[in-house]
VOGU-3710 file (C-alpha; in Angstrom, 3 decimals, decimal comma):
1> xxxxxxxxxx> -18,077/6,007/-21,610  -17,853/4,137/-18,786  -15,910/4,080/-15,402  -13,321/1,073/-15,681  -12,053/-0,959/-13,380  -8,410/-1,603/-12,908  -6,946/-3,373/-15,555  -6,812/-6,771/-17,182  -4,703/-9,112/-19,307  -4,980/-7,984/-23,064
11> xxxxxxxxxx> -4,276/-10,545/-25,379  -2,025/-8,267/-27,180  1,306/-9,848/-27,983  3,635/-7,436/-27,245  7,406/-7,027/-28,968  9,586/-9,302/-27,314  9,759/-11,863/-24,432  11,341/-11,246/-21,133  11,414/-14,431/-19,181  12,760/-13,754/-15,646
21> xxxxxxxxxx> 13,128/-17,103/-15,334  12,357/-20,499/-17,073  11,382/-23,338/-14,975  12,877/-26,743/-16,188  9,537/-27,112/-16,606  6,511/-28,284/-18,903  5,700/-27,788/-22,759  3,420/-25,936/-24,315  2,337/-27,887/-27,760  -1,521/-27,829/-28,834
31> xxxxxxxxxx> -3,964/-29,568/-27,227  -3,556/-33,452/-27,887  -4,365/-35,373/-24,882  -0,851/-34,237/-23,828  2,404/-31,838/-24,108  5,068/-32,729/-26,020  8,639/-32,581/-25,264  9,158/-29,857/-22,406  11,581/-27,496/-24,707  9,639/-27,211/-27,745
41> xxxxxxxxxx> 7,538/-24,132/-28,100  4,129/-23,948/-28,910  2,719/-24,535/-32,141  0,807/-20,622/-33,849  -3,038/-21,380/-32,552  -5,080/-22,458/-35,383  -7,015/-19,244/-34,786  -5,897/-15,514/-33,320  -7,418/-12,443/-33,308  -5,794/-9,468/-34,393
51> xxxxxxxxxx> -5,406/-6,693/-32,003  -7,474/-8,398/-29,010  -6,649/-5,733/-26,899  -6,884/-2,927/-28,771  -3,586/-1,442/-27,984  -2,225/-0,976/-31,603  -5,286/0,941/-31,915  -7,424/0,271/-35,173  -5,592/-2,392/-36,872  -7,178/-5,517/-37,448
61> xxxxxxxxxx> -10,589/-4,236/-37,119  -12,972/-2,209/-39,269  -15,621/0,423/-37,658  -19,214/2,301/-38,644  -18,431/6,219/-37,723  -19,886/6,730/-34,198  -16,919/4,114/-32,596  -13,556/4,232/-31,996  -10,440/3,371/-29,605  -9,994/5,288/-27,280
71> xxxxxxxxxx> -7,637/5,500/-24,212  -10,338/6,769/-21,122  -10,203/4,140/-18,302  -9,734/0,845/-20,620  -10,674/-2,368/-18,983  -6,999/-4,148/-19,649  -3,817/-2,401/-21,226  -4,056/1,029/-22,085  -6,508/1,558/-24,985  -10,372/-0,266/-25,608
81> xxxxxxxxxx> -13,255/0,454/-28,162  -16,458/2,455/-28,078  -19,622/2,464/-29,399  -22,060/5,100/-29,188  -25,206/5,376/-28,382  -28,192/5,053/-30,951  -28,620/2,565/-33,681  -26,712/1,585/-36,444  -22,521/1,775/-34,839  -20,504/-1,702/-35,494
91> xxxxxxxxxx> -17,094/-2,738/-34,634  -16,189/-6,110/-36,295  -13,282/-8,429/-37,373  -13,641/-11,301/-39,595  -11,246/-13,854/-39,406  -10,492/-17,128/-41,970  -10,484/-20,522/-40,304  -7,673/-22,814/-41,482  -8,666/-25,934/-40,053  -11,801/-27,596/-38,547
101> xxxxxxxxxx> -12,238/-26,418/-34,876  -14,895/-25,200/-32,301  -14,535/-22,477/-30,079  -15,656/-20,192/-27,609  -15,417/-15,468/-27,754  -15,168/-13,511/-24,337  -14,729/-9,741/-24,502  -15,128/-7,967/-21,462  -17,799/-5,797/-22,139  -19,534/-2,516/-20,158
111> xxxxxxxxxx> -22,860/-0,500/-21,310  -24,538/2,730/-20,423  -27,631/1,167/-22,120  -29,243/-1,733/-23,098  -30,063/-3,113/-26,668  -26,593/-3,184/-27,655  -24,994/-6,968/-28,851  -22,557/-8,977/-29,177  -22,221/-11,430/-31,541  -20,521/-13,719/-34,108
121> xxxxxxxxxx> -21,487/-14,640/-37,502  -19,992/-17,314/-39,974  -20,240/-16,976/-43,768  -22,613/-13,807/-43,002  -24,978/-16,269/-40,628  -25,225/-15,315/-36,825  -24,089/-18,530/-35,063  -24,438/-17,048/-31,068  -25,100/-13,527/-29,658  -26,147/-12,158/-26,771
131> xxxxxxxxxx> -27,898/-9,204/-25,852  -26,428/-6,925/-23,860  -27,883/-5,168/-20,852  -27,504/-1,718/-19,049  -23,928/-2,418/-16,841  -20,935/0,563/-16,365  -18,850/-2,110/-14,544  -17,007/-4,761/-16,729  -18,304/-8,071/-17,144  -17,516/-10,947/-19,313
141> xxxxxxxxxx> -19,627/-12,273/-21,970  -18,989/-15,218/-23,961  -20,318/-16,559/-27,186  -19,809/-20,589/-26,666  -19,644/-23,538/-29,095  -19,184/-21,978/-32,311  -17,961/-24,598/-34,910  -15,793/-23,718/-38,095  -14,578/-25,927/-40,745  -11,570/-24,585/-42,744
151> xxxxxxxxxx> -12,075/-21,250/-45,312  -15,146/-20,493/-42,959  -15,337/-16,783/-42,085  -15,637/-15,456/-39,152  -17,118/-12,170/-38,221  -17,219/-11,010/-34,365  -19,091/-7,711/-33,684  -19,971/-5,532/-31,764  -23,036/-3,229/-32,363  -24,400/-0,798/-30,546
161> xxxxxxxxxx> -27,676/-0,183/-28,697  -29,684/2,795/-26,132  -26,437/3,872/-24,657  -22,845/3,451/-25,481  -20,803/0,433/-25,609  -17,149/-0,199/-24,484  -15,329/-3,701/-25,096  -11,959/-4,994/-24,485  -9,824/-7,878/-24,109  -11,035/-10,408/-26,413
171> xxxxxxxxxx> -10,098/-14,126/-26,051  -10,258/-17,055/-28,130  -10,935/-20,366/-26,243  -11,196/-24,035/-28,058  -14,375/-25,754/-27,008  -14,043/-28,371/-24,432  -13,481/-31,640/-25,615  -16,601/-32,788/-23,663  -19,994/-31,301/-23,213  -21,534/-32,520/-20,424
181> xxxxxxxxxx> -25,595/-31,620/-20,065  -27,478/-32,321/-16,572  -31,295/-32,224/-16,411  -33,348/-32,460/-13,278  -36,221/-31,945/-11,438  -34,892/-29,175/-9,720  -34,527/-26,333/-12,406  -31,613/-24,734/-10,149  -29,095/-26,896/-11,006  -29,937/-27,263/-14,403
191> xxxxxxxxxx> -29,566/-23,663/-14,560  -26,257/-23,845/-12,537  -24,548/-26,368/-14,109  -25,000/-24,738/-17,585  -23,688/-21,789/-16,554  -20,877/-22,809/-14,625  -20,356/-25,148/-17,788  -20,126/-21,936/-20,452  -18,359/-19,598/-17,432  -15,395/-21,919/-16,703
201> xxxxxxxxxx> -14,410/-22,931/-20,853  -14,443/-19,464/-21,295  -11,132/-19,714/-19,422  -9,373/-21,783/-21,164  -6,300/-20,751/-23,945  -5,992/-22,010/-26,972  -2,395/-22,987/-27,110  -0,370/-21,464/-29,400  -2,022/-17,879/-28,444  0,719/-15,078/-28,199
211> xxxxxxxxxx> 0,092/-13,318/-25,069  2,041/-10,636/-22,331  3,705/-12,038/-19,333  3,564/-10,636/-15,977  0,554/-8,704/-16,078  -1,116/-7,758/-12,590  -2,598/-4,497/-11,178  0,820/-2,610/-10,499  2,361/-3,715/-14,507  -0,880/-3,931/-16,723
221> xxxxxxxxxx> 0,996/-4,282/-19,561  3,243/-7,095/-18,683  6,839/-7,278/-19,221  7,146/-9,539/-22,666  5,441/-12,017/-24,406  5,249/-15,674/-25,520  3,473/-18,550/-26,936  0,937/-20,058/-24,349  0,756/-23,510/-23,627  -2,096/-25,629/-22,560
231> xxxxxxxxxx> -3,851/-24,214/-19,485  -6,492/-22,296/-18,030  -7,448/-18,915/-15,667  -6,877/-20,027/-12,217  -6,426/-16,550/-9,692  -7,563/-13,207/-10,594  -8,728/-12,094/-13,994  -6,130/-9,433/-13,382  -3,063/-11,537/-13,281  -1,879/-13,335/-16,555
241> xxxxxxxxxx> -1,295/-16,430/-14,638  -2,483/-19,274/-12,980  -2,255/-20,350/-9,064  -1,433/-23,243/-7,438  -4,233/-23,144/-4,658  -6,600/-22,201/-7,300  -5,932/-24,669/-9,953  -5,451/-27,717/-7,485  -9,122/-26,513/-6,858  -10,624/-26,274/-10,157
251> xxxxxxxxxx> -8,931/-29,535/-11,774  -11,982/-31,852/-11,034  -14,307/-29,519/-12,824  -11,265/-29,020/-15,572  -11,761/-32,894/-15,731  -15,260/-32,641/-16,329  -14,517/-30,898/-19,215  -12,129/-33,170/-20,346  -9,519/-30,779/-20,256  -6,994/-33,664/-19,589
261> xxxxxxxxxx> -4,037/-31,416/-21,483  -4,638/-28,579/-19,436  -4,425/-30,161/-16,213  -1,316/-32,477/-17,086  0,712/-29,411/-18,500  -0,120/-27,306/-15,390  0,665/-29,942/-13,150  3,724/-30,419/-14,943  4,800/-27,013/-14,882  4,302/-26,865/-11,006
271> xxxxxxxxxx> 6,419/-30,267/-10,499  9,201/-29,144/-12,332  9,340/-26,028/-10,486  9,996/-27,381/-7,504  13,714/-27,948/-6,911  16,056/-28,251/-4,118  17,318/-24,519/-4,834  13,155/-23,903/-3,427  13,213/-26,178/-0,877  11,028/-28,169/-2,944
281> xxxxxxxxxx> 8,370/-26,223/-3,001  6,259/-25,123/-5,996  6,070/-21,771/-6,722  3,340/-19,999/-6,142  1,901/-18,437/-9,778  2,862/-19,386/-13,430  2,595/-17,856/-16,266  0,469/-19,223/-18,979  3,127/-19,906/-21,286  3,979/-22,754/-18,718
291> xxxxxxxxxx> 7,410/-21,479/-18,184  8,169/-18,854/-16,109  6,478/-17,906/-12,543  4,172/-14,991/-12,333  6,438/-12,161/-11,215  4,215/-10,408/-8,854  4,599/-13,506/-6,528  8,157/-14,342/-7,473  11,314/-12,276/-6,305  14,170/-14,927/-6,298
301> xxxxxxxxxx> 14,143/-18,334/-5,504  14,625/-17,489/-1,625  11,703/-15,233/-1,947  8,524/-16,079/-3,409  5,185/-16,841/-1,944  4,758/-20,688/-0,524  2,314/-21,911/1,608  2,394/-25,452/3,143  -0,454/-26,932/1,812  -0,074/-26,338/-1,665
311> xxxxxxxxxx> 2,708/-28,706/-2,055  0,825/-31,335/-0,748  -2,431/-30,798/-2,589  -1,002/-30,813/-5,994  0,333/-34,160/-5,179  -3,150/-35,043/-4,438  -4,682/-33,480/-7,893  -2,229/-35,514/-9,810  -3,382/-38,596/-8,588  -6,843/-37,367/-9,082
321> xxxxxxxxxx> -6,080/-36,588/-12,952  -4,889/-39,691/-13,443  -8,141/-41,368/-12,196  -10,251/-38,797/-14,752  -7,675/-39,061/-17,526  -6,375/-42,297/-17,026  -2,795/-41,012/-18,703  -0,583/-43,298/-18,027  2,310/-40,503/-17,915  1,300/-39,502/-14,516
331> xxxxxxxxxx> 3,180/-42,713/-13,436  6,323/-42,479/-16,103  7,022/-38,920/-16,348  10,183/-38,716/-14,570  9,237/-34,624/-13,399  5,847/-35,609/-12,321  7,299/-38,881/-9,868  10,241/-37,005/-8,799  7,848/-34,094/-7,546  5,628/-37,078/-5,742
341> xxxxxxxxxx> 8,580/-38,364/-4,139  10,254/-35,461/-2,581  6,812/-33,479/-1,661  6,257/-36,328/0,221  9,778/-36,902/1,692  12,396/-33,895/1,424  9,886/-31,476/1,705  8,280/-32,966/5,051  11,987/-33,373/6,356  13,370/-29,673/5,056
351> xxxxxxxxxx> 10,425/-28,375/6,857  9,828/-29,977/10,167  11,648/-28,347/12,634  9,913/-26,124/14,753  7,370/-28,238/17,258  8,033/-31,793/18,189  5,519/-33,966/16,684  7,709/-37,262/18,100  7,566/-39,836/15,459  5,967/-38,146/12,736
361> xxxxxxxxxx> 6,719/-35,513/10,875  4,503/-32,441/10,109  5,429/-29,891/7,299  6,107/-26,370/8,755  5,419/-22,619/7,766  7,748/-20,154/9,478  5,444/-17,681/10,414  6,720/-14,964/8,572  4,201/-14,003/6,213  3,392/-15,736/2,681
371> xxxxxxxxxx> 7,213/-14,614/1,040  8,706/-16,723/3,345  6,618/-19,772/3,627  2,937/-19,931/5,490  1,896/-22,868/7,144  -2,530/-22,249/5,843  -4,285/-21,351/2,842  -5,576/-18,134/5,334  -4,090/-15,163/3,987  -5,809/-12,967/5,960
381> xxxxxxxxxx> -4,762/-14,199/9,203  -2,022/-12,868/11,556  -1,183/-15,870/13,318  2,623/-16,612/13,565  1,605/-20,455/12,414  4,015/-22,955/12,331  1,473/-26,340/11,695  -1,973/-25,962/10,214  -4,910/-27,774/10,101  -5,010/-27,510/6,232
391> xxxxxxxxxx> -1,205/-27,791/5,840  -1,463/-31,149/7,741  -4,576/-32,435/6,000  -3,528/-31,987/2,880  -0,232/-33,676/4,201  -2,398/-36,575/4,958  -3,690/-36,908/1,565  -0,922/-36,655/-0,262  -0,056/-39,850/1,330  -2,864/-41,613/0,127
401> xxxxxxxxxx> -2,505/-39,975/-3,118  1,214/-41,506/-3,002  0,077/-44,955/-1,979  -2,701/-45,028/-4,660  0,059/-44,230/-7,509  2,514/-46,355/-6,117  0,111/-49,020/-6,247  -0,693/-48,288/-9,738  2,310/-48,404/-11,073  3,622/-51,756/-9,699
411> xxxxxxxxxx> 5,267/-50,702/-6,381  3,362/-52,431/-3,328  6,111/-52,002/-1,421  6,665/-48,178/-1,130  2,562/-48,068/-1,437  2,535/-50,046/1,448  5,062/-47,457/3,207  2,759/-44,883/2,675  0,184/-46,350/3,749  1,451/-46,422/6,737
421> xxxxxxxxxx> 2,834/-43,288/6,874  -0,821/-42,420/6,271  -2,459/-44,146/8,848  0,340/-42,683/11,701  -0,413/-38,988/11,110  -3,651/-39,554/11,041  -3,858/-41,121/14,527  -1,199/-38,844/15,273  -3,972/-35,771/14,767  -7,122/-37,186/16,199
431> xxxxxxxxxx> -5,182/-38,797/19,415  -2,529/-35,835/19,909  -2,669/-32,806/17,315  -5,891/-31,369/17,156  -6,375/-32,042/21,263  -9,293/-33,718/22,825  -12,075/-30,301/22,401  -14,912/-30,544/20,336  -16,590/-28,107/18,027  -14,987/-24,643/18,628
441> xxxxxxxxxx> -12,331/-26,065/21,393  -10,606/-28,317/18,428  -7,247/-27,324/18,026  -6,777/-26,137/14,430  -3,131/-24,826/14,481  0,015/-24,517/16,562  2,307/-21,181/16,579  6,046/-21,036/16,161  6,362/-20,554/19,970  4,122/-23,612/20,546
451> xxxxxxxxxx> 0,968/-22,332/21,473  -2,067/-24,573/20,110  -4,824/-22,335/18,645  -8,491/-23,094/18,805  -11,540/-21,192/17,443  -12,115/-20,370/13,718  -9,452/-20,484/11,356  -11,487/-20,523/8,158  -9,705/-22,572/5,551  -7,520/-24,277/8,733
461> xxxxxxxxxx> -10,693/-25,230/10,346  -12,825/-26,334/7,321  -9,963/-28,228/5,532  -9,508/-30,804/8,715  -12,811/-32,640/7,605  -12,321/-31,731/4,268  -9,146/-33,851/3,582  -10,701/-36,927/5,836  -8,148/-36,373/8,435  -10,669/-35,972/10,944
471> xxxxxxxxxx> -12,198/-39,423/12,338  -15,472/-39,985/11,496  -17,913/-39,855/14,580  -19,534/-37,280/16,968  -16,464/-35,155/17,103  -15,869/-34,663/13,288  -19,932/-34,201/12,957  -20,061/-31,461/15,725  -17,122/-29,800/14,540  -19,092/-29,522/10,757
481> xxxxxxxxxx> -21,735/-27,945/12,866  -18,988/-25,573/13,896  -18,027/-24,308/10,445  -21,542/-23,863/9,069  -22,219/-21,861/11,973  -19,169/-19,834/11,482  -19,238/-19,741/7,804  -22,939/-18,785/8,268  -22,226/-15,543/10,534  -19,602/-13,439/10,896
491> xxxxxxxxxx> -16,785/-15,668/10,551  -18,393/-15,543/7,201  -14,918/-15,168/4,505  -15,400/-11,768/2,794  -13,851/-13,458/-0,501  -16,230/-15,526/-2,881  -13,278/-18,310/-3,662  -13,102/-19,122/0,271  -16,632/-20,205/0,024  -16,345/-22,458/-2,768
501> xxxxxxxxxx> -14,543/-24,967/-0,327  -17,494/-25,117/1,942  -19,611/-27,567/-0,777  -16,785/-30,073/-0,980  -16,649/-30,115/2,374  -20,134/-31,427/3,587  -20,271/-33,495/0,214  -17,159/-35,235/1,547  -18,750/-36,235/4,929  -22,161/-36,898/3,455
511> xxxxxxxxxx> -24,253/-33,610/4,205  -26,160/-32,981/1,106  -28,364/-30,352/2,262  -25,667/-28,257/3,333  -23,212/-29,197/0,981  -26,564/-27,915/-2,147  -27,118/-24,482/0,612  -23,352/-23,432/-0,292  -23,759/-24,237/-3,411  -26,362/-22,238/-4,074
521> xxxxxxxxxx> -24,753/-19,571/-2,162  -21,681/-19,081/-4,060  -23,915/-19,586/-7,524  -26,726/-16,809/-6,231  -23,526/-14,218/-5,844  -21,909/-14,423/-9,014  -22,358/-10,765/-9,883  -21,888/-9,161/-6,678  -19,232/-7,300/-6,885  -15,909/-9,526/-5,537
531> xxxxxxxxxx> -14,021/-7,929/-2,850  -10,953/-7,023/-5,055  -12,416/-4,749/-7,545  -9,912/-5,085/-9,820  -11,369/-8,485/-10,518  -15,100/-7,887/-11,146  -18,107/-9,894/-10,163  -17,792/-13,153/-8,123  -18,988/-15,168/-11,430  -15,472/-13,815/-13,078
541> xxxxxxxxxx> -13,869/-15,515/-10,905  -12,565/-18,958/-12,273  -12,688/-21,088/-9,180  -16,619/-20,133/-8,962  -17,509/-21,714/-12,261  -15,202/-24,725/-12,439  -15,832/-25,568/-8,325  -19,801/-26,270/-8,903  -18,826/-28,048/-12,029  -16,770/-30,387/-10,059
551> xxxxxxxxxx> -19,488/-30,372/-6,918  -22,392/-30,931/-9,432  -20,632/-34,287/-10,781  -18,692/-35,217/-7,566  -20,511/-34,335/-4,903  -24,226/-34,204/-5,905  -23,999/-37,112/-8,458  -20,948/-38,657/-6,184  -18,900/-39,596/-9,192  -15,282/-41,276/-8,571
561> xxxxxxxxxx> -13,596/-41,993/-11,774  -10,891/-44,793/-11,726  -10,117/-44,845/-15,477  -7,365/-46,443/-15,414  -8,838/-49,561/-14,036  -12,030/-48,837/-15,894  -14,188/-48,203/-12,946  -16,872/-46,028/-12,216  -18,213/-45,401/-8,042  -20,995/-43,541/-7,851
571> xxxxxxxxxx> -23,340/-42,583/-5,033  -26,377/-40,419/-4,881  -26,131/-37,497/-2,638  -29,215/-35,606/-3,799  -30,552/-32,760/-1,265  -34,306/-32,849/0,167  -36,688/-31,939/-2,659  -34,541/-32,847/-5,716  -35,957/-36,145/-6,828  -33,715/-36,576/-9,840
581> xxxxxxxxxx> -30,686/-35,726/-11,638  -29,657/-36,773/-14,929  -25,916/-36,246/-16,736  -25,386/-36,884/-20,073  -21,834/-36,760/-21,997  -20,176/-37,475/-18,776  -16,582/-38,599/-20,175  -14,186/-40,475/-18,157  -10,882/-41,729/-19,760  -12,061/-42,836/-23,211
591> xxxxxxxxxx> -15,358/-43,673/-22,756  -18,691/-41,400/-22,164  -21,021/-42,090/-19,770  -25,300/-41,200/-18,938  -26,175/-41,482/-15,292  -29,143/-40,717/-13,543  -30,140/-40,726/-9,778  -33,502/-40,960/-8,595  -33,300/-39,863/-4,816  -31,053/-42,406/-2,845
601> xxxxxxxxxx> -32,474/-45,834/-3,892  -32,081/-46,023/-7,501  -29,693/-45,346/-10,613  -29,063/-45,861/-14,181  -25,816/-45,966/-16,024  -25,579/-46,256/-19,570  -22,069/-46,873/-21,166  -22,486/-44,648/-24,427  -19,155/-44,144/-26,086  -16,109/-46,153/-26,145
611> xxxxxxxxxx> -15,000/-49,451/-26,370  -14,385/-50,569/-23,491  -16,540/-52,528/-20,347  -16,703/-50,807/-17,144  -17,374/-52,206/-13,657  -19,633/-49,900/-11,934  -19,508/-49,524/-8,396  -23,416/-48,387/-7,263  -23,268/-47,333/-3,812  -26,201/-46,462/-1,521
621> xxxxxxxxxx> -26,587/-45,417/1,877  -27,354/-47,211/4,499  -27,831/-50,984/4,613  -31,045/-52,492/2,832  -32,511/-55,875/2,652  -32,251/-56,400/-0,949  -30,472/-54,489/-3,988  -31,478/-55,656/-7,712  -29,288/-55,246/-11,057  -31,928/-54,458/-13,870
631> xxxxxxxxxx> -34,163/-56,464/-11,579  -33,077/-59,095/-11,461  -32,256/-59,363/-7,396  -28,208/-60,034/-6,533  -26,819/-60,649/-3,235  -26,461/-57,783/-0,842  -23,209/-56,944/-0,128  -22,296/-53,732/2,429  -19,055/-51,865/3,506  -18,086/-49,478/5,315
641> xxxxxxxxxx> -16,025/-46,426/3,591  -14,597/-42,717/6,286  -17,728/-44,105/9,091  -20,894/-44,379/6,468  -22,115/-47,870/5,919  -23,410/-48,300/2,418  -25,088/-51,256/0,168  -23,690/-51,663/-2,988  -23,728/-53,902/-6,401  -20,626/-54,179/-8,588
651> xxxxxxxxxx> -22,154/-54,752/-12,412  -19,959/-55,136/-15,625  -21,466/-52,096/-17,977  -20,655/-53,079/-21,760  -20,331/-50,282/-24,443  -24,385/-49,279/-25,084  -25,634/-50,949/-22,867  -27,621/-49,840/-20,011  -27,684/-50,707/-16,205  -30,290/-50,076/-13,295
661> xxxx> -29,145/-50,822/-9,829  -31,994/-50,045/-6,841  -32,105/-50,698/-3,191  -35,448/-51,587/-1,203
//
């Protein structure tokens, strides 16, 4: 059998729950577009697996002689299942579907052979397998998009092949409610996209699932269990949690997927989390019954890992899943405003005490390592930090994200105040914060003795241009040279998740051919080993998969959703030498979109599903003489959006109908 790695979550719902503490925080019903009412618990999933785990040994399962559980370095828990090798061994459940539904298998799965499978069959018909090769180290296979009506049966298996076979940790996952498909003429990111597509559903519960709590590498088998709620894997495969960083980071390609529950019930969970007894901040890692934080990160609410710019980002990703989801309760939910209000207000003022920034205020870390509050996403710096050039990015977009929800909702006046509020630390940083250095002489942090700190700082260097608090102009461009020199070399982060930042960032300030070199970076590692062996390749990693999902759609195809108002921007940002890119099933609020890009000059949207009529927003760059809706020529109109000057036509897009806006 094989060597394991350290453990992972098992499935296995264990005898009792032990809560160490329950936020006031979000509910876990089934998916439907939404939670219900914060207290009530989650409804049974429509569909479980018995035994997922394997730690009640053979129950629930049936097995050919030649396999077994057995207890010799299991992936997760304390037990898996063998196979041997040679023809002929099975290990199967079949399971009874009560209800129409489509879903998705992972098992983490080694091999000391090839030829051996796994697969899933319903009423005695193989539906998906996959073929499994030679691998002692862990990895995760799926089995996606399998559809059952009710009384179907079931059957997952695994059979054997040249050498043995271990499995663990199954996991039932409903199929995302969307299924976007992109076709190109560059094969790459066709071949990306679908597997980043497959990778990152894999992650997501089906709510209702009984699973442990509290699981990590020093308490593999968790300390209780409960009913999860709607959510995903965001953190290590380890953990049996999700992260704040990490989700805040993986919600546009959640949104992709129209997983519109998921994000709103995470989101939720973090708001309500943050109280005055935690200085307002979120904490850190939730479980995924959307309850209780992740213990491993959470001591007592005086001690729990916080770093600055969380806060601010998942003020940010709110306002982002209300453009995707257009749900209206990111506005009326009194736990989501109230967390808008005082991450934006008491939290600024509770933690602003250690440099004079004279008439704005900058959110503060102490210095004293991630239990007591950091002021940057970099973990694996020793910097006593008290302001951060990530913490106060992500400060400055969480105003915008304020103003922009405030306007929404009716309030021009406090929109207006943070607009303002905005626009002063903003000036504040480019005239005053970040000095007057360029490239690697930009100041990127300041310690709690008030020393400013230049050089690379990783995610406090690469998150300045990233949240658009840099100016546009030669500064911010040289200092983008800067990072993909660093990033590049050996400043080079050691951890795969790092990296997945460095797309969004040259997206965001229009450098395509970098922003597609990353890209293809991060995709061309996932199954290197990840630094932290206890969590397998970089491709089980959840930020890998659901980051290119959102870069693919966002940054390459330059979506910005505005659902609510039923808007669509888009903007080509195709690399040199991809000509086209196509998306189909691309589903924003209610509706469900096609759009294609053919280099920078021309694009086609079709309106395919829904009822309702769009105004698209087709945005080129650069300024051009004339710009024609389905030929027909319209005036040219330009503006000029964070320093790049683009052309642009504003059609109304009707349900089936198709539009095609071009630029000569």
């Amino acid at each position: 059998m094989t060597r394991s790695r350290t453990t992972l979550l098992t499935a296995l719902a264990l005898l009792a729950p032990l809560l160490p503490l329950t936020l006031g925080g979000t509910p876990a019903a089934a998916r439907d577009g939404g939670a219900g009412h914060p207290d009530r618990a989650a409804a049974p999933a429509p569909l479980a697996v018995a035994n997922p785990g394997f730690e009640q040994g053979a129950t629930g399962w049936r097995f050919t002689a030649g396999t077994g559980v057995a207890a010799n370095r299991p992936h997760g828990g304390k037990q898996l299942v063998y196979l041997d090798a040679g023809a002929g061994k099975k290990v199967s459940q079949t399971l009874t579907a009560t209800g129409r539904g489509t879903y998705d298998i992972s098992a983490w799965i080694a091999t000391g052979g090839a030829r051996g499978r796994f697969t899933a069959r319903v009423n005695g018909t193989e539906r998906a397998a996959q073929d499994l090769p030679a691998g002692s180290a862990y990895r995760r296979r799926t089995l996606s998009r399998i559809t059952l009506a009710a009384g179907d049966r079931l059957e997952i298996a695994f059979e054997s092949g040249d050498g043995w076979v271990n499995a663990d940790d199954l996991m039932l996952s409903p199929a995302s409610p969307a299924d976007p498909r992109v076709t190109s003429s560059d094969p790459k990111v066709v071949e990306m996209f679908d597997w980043a597509k497959r990778k990152a559903n894999s992650w997501v519960h089906l709510a209702g699932t009984e699973g442990p709590l509290n699981v990590d590498e020093n308490n593999t088998s968790g300390s209780g269990a409960a009913a999860y709620g709607p959510s995903y894997w965001a953190g290590y495969a380890n953990r049996s949690g999700y992260y704040s960083r990490d989700m805040a980071h993986q919600l546009a390609g959640a949104g992709v997927l129209g997983l519109h529950a998921e994000n709103r019930a995470m989101l939720r969970t973090f708001a309500g989390s943050a109280t005055a007894e935690h200085k307002f901040y979120p904490v850190w890692a939730l479980n995924f019954d959307n309850r209780s934080p992740l213990s491993i990160d959470y001591r007592s609410p005086s001690l729990f890992v916080r770093e600055v710019p969380a806060t601010f980002e998942l003020v940010q990703k709110a306002e982002e899943a209300y453009r995707w989801s257009g749900d209206r309760r990111y506005l009326t939910d009194p736990v989501l405003w109230d967390f808008y209000r005082h991450a934006t207000r008491e939290f600024v003022d509770l933690h602003d005490g250690l440099k004079d920034n004279g008439t704005v205020k900058v959110a503060e870390g102490t210095g004293q390592g991630i239990f007591r509050g950091t002021a940057s996403y970099n973990e694996q710096s020793d910097e006593p930090l008290a302001e951060a050039g990530d913490g106060i990015g992500a400060q400055y977009r969480a105003y915008t994200a304020m103003a922009s929800l405030a306007r929404a909702k009716g309030d021009t006046a406090l929109a207006a105040a943070y607009d303002t509020r905005a626009r002063d630390l903003k000036a504040y940083f480019n005239t005053v914060w970040s000095g007057t250095g360029s490239g690697p002489d930009t100041i990127r942090g300041w310690t709690t003795d008030g020393r400013p700190l230049t050089g690379w700082g990783k995610e406090n260097s690469w998150f300045m241009p990233l949240k658009q608090i840099m100016e546009p102009g030669p500064r911010r461009e040289a200092y983008l040279d800067y990072i993909d020199r660093q990033a590049s070399g050996e400043g080079r982060p050691d951890n795969i998740e790092a990296l997945t930042y460095l797309p969004d960032t040259f997206f965001t300030n229009n450098r395509a051919d970098t922003a597609w070199k990353w890209m293809r970076h991060v995709y061309d590692r996932k199954d290197v080993q990840h630094v932290n062996a206890a969590q397998g390749a970089n491709g089980d990693y959840p930020e890998v998969s659901f980051s290119l999902l959102g870069q693919t759609v966002e940054g390459l195809l330059g979506v910005t959703p505005d659902a609510p108002a039923h808007r669509l921007t888009t903007q080509s940002r195709l690399p040199s030498g991809m000509d086209w890119v196509k998306i189909d099933d691309l589903r924003v609020g209610r509706s469900g979109f096609s759009l294609r890009h053919d280099g920078t000059r021309r694009s086609v949207l079709t309106n395919a599903s829904g009822t309702d009529r769009w105004t698209w927003e087709a945005r080129f760059p650069g300024t051009w003489s004339s710009i024609t809706v389905n030929g027909v020529p319209v005036p040219v109109r330009t503006k000029v959006v964070d320093g790049a000057t683009y052309t642009y036509a504003t059609p109304s897009v009707a349900p089936g109908r198709t539009v095609t806006v071009q630029v000569r």
